[in-house]
C-alpha positions in Angstrom: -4.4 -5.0 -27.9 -5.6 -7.3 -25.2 -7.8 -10.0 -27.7 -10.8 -9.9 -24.3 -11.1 -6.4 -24.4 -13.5 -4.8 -26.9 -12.7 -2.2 -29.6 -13.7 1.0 -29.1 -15.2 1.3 -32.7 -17.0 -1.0 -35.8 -17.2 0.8 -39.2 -21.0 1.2 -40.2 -22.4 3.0 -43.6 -24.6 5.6 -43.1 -25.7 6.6 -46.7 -25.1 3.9 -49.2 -24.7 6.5 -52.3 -24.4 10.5 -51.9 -24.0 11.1 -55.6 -26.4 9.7 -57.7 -25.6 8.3 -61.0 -28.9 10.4 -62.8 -27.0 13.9 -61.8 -24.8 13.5 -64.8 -22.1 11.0 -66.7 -19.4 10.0 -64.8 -16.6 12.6 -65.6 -18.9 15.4 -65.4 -20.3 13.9 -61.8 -19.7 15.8 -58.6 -17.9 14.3 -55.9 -18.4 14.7 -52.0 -15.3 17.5 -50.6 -16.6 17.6 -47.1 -19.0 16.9 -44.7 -20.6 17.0 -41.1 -23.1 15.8 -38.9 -25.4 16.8 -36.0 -28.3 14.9 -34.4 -30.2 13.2 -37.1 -29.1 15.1 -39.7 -25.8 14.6 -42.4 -24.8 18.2 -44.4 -22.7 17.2 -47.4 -20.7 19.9 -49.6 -19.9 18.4 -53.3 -17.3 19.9 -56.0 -20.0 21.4 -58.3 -21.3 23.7 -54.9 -24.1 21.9 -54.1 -25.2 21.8 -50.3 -27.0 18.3 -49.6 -28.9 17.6 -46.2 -29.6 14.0 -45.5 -32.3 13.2 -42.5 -32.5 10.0 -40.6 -35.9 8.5 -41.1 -37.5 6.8 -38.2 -37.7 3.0 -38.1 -41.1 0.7 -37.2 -40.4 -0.4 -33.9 -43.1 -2.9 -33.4 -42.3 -4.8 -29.8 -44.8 -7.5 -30.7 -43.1 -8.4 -34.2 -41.1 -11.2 -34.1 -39.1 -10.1 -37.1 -35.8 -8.2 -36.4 -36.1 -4.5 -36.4 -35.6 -2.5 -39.3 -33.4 0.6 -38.8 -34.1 4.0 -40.2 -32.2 5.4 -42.9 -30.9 8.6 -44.0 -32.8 9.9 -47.6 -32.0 13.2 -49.5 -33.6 16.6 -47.9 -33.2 19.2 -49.5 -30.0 20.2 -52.4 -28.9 23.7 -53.0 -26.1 25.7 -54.8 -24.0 28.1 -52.6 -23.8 31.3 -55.0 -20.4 30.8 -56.5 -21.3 27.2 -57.7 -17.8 26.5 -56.7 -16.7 23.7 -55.2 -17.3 23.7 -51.4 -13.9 23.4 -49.6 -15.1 23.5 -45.9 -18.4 23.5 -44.2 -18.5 24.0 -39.5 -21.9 23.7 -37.5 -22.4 26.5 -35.1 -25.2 24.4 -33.3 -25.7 27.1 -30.4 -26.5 29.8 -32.5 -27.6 27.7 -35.3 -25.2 28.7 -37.6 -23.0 26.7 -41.2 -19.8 28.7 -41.9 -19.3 27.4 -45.2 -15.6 28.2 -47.4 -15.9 28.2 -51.2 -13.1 29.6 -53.5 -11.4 32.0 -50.8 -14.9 33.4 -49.5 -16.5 32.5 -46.2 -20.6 32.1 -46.8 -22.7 32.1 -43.3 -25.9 29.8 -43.3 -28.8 28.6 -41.1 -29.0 25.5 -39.5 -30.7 23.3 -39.6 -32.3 24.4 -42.6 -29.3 25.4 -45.2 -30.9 29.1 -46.0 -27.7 32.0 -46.6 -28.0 34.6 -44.0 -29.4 37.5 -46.2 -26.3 39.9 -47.9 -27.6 43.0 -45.8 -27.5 40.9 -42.2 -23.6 39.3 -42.6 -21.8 39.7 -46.1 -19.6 37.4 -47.4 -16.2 37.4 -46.1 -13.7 37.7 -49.1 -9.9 36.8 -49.7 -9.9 33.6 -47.1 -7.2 31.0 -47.3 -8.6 29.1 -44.2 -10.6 29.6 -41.3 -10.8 28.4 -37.3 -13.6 28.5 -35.0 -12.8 28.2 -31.7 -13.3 24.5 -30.9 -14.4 25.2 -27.2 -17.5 27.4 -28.3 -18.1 24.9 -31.3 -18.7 22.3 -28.2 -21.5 24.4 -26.7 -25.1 22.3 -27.4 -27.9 24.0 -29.7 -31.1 25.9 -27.8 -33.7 23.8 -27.1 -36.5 23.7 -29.7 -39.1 25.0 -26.4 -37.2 27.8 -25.7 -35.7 31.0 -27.6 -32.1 31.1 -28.4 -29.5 32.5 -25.6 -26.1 30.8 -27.0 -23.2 32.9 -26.6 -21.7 34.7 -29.3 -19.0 32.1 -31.0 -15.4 33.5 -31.9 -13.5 32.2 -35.4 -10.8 33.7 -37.3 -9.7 34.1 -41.0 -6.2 33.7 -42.6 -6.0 35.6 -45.2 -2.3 36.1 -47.2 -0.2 38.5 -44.9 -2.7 38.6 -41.9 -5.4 37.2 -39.1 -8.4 38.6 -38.6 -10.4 38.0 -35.7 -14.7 38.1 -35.3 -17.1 37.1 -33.4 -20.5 36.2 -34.8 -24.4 35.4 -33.4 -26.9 37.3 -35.0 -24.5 39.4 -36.7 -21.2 39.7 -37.4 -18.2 41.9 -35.4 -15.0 42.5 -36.7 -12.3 42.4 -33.5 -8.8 43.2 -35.0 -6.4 42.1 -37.2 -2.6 40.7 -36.3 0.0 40.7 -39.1 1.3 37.1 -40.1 3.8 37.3 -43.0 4.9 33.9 -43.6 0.9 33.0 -44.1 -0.9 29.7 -43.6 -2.5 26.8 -45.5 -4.5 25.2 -42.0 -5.3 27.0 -38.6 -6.5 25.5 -35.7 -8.1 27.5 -33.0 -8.8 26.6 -29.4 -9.4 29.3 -26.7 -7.0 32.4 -26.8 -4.3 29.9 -28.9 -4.6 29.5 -32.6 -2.1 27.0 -34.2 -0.9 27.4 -37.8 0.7 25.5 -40.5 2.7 27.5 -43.2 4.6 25.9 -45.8 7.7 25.2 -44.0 6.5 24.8 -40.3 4.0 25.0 -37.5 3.6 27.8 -35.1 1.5 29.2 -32.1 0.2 32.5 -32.0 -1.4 34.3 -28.6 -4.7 36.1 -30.5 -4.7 38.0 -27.0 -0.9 39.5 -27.1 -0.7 39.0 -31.2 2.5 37.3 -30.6 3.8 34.0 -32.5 6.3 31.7 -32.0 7.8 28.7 -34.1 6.9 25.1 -32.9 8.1 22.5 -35.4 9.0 21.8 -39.2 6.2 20.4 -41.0 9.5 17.7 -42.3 12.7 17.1 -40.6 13.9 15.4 -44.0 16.6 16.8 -45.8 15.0 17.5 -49.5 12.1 15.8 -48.7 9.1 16.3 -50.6 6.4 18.4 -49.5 4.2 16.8 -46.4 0.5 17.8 -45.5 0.3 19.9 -42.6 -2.2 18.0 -39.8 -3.4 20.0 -36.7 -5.8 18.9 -34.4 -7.1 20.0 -30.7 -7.2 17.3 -28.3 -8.4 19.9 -25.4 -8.8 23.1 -24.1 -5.6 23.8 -23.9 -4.1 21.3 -26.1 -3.1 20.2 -30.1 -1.5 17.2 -32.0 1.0 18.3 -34.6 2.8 15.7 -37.6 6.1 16.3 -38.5 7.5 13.5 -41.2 10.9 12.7 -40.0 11.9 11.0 -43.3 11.3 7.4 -42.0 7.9 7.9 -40.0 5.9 10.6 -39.3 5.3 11.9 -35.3 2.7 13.0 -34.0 3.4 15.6 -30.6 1.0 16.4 -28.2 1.3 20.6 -27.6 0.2 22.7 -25.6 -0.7 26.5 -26.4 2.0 27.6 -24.3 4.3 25.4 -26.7 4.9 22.8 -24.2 5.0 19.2 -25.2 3.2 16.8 -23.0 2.1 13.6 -23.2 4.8 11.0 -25.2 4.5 11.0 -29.0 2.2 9.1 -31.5 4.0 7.2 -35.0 3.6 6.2 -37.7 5.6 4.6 -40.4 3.6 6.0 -43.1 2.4 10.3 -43.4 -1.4 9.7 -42.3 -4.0 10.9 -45.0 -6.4 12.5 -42.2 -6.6 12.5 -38.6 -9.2 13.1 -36.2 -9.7 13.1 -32.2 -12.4 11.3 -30.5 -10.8 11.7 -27.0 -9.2 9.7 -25.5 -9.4 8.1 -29.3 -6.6 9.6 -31.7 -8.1 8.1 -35.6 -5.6 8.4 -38.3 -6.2 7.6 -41.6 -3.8 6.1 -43.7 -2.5 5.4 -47.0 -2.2 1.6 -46.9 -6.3 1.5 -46.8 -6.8 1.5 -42.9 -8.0 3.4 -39.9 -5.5 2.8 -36.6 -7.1 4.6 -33.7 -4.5 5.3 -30.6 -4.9 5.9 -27.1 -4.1 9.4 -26.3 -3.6 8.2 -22.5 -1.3 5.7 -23.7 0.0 6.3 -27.0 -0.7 2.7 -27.4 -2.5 1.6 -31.0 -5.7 0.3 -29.6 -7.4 -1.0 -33.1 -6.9 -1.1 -36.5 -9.8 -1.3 -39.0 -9.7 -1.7 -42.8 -11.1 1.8 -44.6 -14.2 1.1 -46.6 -14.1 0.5 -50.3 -14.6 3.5 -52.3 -14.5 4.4 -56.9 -11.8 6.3 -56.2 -9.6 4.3 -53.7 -9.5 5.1 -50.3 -11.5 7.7 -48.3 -10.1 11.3 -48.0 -10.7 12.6 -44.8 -11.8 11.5 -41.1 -14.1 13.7 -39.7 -15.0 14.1 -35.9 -18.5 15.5 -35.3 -18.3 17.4 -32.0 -22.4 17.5 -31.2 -23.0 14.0 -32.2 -24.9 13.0 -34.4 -27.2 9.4 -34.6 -26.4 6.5 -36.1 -29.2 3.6 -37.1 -28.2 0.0 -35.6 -29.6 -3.7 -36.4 -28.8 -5.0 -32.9 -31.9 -2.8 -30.6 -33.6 -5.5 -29.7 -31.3 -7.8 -28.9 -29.2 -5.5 -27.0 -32.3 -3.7 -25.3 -33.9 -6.9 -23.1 -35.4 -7.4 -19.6 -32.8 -8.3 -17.3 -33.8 -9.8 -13.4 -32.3 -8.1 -10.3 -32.1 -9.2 -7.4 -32.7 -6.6 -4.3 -32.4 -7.0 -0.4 -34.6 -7.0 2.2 -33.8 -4.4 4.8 -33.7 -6.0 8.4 -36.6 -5.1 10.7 -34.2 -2.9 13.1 -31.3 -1.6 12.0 -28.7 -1.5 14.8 -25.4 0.5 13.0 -25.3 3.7 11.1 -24.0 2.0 7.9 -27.0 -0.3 8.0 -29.3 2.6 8.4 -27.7 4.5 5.5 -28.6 1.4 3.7 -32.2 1.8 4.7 -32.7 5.2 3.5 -31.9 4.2 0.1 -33.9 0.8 -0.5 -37.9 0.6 -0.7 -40.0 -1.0 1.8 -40.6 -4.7 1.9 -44.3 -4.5 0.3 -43.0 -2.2 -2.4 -40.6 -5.0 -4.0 -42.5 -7.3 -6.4 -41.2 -11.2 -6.5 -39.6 -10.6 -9.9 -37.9 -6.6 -11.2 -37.3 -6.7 -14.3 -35.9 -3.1 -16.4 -34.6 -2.8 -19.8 
């Protein structure tokens, strides 16, 4: 990495402790299994069931105080238990229908966002016997209604692996069943983007076409001989496009697919199995077992930055997760990287005597409308 250029990331905390030590001793304390965020708002699932919604709180942003500004923080909401009180495996914000699909112990609970209530039983049940899920990653990019106006999001579509099978639904205010496609060997992680949903079995990874119900094999999770077993890592890059691992039994590769089963792009390594990955594009973030974050251009293929993971009691952090609405985080540095900043403008000449100098009058004010001194932030 070129030592001028600037990194495309800096590791900040957001909440300083999620568990706290007064919910119980510290074997019989719940840990944090997943999370996600959106706007101003952090929704954390723990291991005893417990649903946690942190809030940014505003900061005073007092121009006339000469004391740095103080940046908001994000304090406990609200905590609930999902019904099962089992630990929560998986939790996916539906911002455009204002939705939380939420996976606990093989069942698929639906939930209101922002505010964490279940959908009532009678409206959407529980779906039942789920290894994993996928939502389809292009609707999941589709920004919330806007708090003036009704909601008019599109319905969003998401399947469900369960043992021998796929079922497909789509969901807004209720739920539709669509059909199901037989998949024998099963799968432990699905990743869904448009009409192609990419699975990992135990052995390898394979594409299936929802719309023809047809699959096809793509690559062993391990190319080793006897190897031990590898995780399976899937993740869409783009409309029409995934990054799969495979462990070769010196370093692991990461291939850029397409649904059509095409590779493009060259190939990502790394000498270790990454713990998580996650795609900020053009960003690929892989973390890894030697306690640090190397991000890669996707463009590229080139490592662009390499950060140390943040300390945590157990060792290093489980999982990466990309937030696909965005979501705000507090900074020390506004006002010294919000500042006035002089510009300099030109006069216009009195006639202009080419077209290219009268295209430049059309676009600059008039000679009394610039003050000596314009200054914007």
């Amino acid at each position: 990495m070129n030592q001028d250029e600037i990194p495309p990331y800096q590791l900040q905390q957001l909440i300083a402790t999620v568990i706290e030590e007064s919910w119980g001793s510290s074997d019989s304390r719940p840990i944090v299994t997943c999370a996600q965020a959106l706007g101003s708002e952090i929704y954390i699932g723990c291991s005893n069931g417990e649903l946690l919604r942190f809030v940014l709180q505003g900061q005073d942003d007092n121009s006339h105080d000469t004391q740095p500004c103080q940046p908001g923080s994000y304090s406990l909401l609200s905590r609930q238990n999902i019904p099962n009180n089992k630990a929560v495996d998986e939790l996916v914000l539906v911002p455009s229908i204002s939705r939380v699909l939420i996976l606990s112990d093989r069942q698929l609970f639906f939930y209101t966002l922002p505010a964490l209530d279940m959908v009532p039983s009678n409206i959407i049940k529980p779906l039942r016997n789920v290894i994993t899920f996928a939502a389809d990653e292009q609707h999941m990019r589709r920004p919330p209604p806007r708090p003036d106006a009704p909601p008019q999001g599109d319905p969003i579509d998401f399947c469900i692996i369960k043992r021998s099978s796929i079922s497909l639904f789509t969901l807004k205010d209720k739920l539709f069943f669509q059909k199901d496609i037989p998949l024998p060997s099963g799968a432990t992680l699905a990743r869904r983007t448009g009409r192609h949903l990419c699975v990992a079995d135990h052995d390898n990874y394979n594409m299936i076409d929802l719309d023809a119900g047809l699959l096809f094999p793509l690559l062993p999770l391990s190319q080793a001989p006897d190897a031990a077993p590898v995780k399976p890592s899937i993740t869409v890059i783009g409309d029409n496009e995934f990054l799969i691992l495979s462990w070769t039994g010196a370093s692991t590769l990461g291939v850029f697919i397409t649904g059509e089963g095409d590779p493009v792009r060259g190939t990502l390594e790394w000498t270790t199995h990454p713990v998580h990955v996650a795609c900020d594009y053009p960003h690929v973030t892989s973390l890894l077992s030697d306690n640090t974050i190397q991000i890669h251009n996707a463009e590229t293929q080139a490592i662009v930055q390499i950060i140390p993971a943040p300390a945590t009691a157990t060792g290093i952090p489980k999982a990466l997760i990309c937030c696909v609405g965005g979501f705000f985080v507090p900074s020390m540095q506004r006002k010294e990287k919000l500042r006035p900043v002089p510009i300099k403008l030109r006069r216009r000449s009195a006639k202009p005597d080419t077209a290219a100098e009268k295209k430049e009058v059309a676009v600059v004010p008039q000679e009394e409308d610039i003050p000596d001194d314009l200054s914007a932030l």
